[in-house]
Each structure stands twice: as C-alpha cells, then as structure tokens.
C-alpha positions as MATLAB code, in Angstrom:
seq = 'XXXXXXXXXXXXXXXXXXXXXXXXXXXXXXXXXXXXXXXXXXXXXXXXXXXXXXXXXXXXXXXXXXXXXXXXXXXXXXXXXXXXXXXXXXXXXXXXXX';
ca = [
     -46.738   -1.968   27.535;
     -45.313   -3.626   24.694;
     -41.410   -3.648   26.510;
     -39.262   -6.578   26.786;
     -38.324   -6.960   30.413;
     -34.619   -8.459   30.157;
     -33.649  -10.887   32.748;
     -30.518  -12.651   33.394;
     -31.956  -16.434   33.753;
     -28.014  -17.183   33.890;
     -27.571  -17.572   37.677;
     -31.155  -20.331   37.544;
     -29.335  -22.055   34.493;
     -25.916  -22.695   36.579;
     -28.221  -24.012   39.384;
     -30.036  -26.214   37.281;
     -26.814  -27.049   35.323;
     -25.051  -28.006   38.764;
     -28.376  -29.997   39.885;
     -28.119  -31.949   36.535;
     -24.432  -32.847   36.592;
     -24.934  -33.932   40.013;
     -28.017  -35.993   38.850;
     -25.311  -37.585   36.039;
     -22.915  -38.732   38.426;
     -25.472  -40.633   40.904;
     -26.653  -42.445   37.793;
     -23.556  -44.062   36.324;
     -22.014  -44.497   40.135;
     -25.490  -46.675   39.928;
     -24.734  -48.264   36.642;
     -21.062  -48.746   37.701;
     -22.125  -50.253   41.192;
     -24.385  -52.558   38.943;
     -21.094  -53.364   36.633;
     -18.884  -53.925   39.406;
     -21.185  -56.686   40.755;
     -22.141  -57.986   37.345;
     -18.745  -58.641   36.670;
     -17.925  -60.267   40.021;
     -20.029  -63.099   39.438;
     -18.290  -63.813   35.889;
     -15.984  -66.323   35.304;
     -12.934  -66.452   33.800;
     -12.195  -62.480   34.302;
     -12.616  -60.578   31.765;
     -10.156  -58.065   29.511;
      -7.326  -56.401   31.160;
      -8.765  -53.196   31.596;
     -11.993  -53.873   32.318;
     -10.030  -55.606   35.779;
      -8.268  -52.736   36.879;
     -11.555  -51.004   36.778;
     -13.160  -53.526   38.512;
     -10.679  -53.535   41.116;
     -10.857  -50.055   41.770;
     -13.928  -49.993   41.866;
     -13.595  -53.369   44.804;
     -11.077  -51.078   46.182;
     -13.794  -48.059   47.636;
     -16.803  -50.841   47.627;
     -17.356  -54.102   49.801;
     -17.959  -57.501   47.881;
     -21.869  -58.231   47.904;
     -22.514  -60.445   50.353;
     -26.291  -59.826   51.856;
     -28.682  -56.870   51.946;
     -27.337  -53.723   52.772;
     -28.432  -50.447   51.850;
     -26.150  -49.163   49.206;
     -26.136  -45.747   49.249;
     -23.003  -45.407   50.781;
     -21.322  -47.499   47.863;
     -23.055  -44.838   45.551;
     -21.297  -42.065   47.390;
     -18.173  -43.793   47.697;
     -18.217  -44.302   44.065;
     -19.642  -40.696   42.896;
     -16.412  -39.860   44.848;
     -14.373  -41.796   43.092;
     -15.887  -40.525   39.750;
     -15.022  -36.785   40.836;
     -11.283  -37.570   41.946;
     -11.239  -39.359   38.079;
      -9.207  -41.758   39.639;
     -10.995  -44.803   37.907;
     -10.175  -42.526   34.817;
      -6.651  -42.566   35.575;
      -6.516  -46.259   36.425;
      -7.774  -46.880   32.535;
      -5.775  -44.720   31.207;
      -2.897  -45.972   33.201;
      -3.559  -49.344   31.794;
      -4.051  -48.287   28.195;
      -0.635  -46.636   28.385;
       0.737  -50.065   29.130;
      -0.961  -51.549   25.826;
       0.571  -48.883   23.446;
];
C-alpha cells in the first residue's frame, strides 16, 4: 500500500517508437508516389532538382499507365527512402548549384 511499483515502459516505447517510424515512411513513400505522378503529367518540367528526384523516383517505379495495385511502388519507394538514395540524388544536385 501506498508504494510506487517502478517499471521500465522503455522496451514498449522502442516498440511503439519503431511502429511509428515505420508508419512515417509508408506515408510520405505515399505522398511521394502521389508527387512522382503529379509531376509526370506537368508540362514543361519543372526545376532541376525537383527532376532528378523525379527520375529517381521513375527509376524504382513504373509510369502510370492503368489500374494496378500500388503497394509494391510503396515498398519500392519506402526502400528507396531507407537506402537515402533520393537524399543523395538532391544533395548530389545541390552540390552542382553551389
């Protein structure tokens, strides 16, 4: 009676941590899969930079062309996000610009 009982919640707030990171990157590989096909449909191209993303971006993800589910393009895309490669590919053009 009257005794704080002192738990470690640290191991549940990794977990949930993990589960909300993971959670993070589905949602902009959605909002980049939306970009990606936004931007295909615009004409002339846009800026520089906003290209090379696009392109690798077209690079792990077919061109729209019918229904198809698109969870693989979500995958391919949340795996693209976790090798930061279309990180590198902005930075890589930015570099060029300075």
């Amino acid at each position: 009676g009257n005794t704080e009982d002192h738990v470690s919640m640290g191991m549940y707030a990794g977990l949930k941590l993990r589960q909300v990171v993971e959670n993070v990157e589905t949602v902009l590989a959605i909002e980049l899969l939306g970009c990606v096909f936004a931007l295909s449909f615009r004409e002339p191209r846009t800026t520089a930079i906003l290209e090379h993303a696009r392109a690798k971006l077209e690079s792990v993800v077919p061109k729209l062309t019918g229904d198809r589910a698109w969870h693989l393009d979500i995958e391919a895309i949340v795996r693209l996000l976790k090798e930061d490669a279309l990180i590198q590919t902005v930075r890589e053009v930015f570099a060029d610009f300075a």
